[in-house]
Each structure stands twice: as structure tokens, then as C-alpha cells.
N, C-alpha and C positions, 0 to 999 in steps of 0.2 A: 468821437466825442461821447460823454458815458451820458449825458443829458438827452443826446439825441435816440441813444441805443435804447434805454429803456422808455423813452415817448413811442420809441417803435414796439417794444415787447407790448407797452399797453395798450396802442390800437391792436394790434393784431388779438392781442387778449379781445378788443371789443371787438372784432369783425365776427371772430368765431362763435362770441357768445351772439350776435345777430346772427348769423349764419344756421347756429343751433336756433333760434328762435324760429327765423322764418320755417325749418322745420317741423318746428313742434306744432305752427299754423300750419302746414300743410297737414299734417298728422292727426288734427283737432284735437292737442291736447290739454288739457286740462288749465282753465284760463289763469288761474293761480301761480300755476309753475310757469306757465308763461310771464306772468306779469314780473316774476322772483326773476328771472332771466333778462327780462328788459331795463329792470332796476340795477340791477348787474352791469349791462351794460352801457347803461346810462352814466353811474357811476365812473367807469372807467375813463370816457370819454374825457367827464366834466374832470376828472383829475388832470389831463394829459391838456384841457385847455387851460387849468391852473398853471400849471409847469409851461407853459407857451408865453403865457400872461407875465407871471415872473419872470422869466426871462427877458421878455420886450421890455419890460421895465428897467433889466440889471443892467441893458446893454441897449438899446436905441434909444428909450425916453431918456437916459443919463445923457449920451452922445448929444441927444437935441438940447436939454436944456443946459450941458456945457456949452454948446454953442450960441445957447439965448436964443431959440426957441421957445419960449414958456407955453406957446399956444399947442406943444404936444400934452401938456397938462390933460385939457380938454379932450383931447382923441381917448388920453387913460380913461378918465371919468365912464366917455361912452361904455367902451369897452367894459369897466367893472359893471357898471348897469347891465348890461347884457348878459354877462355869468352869475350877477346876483337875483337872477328870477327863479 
């Protein structure tokens, strides 16, 4: 699945750039380029929980509320609260 393959390229993009990070703390390097690094990988993250988010939506919250479920509405809401902070 080409959905799945690159959620996978993008965490490992985010491991290594954490990976490099905790290095750079171990190194004392300069809290700047640290910080550019952790924004980095921050980023990554929050796209790959986008791409997760739209998904559950393309395909479960449809699934639930063709079967009338409407109260999966409310789990979505949560959930966008949670990535919009």
C-alpha cells in the first residue's frame, strides 16, 4: 500500500532525525541547532498523524456512520482537538 509505505519513510525520517538529536545532547551542541532539529522532527511526526487522521476518516468514520453510527462524529472531533494544539 503506497499510503502505508511512505507513513513508513516519514517516521523513520522522524526517528533518525530524534536519533541525531539525542546525539547532538549528548555532544552539547549548540541549543539552536538542536532546537531546528527537533522542529524537524516534530513536523514529520504531525504530518504522518495527518495522513493517519485522514485516512480513519476515508475509511472507519465512513464505515460507522453508513452503518448509523453517528456517535463516531464525536471520537473525530476528539481526535482533531488533539492535533490542533
Amino acid at each position: 500500500m503506497e499510503l502505508q509505505a511512505d507513513m513508513q519513510k516519514r517516521l523513520n525520517r522522524a526517528i533518525g532525525q530524534l536519533t541525531g538529536v539525542k546525539a547532538m545532547i549528548e555532544d552539547n551542541r549548540y541549543c539552536g541547532d538542536v532546537l531546528t532539529q527537533l522542529a524537524a522532527a516534530e513536523s514529520a511526526v504531525r504530518r504522518v498523524s495527518e495522513m493517519v487522521l485522514a485516512e480513519h476518516m476515508r475509511t472507519c468514520v465512513v464505515e460507522e456512520v453508513r452503518a448509523g453510527n453517528d456517535e463516531v462524529i464525536d471520537e473525530v472531533m476528539a481526535l482533531m482537538r488533539r492535533f490542533s494544539k
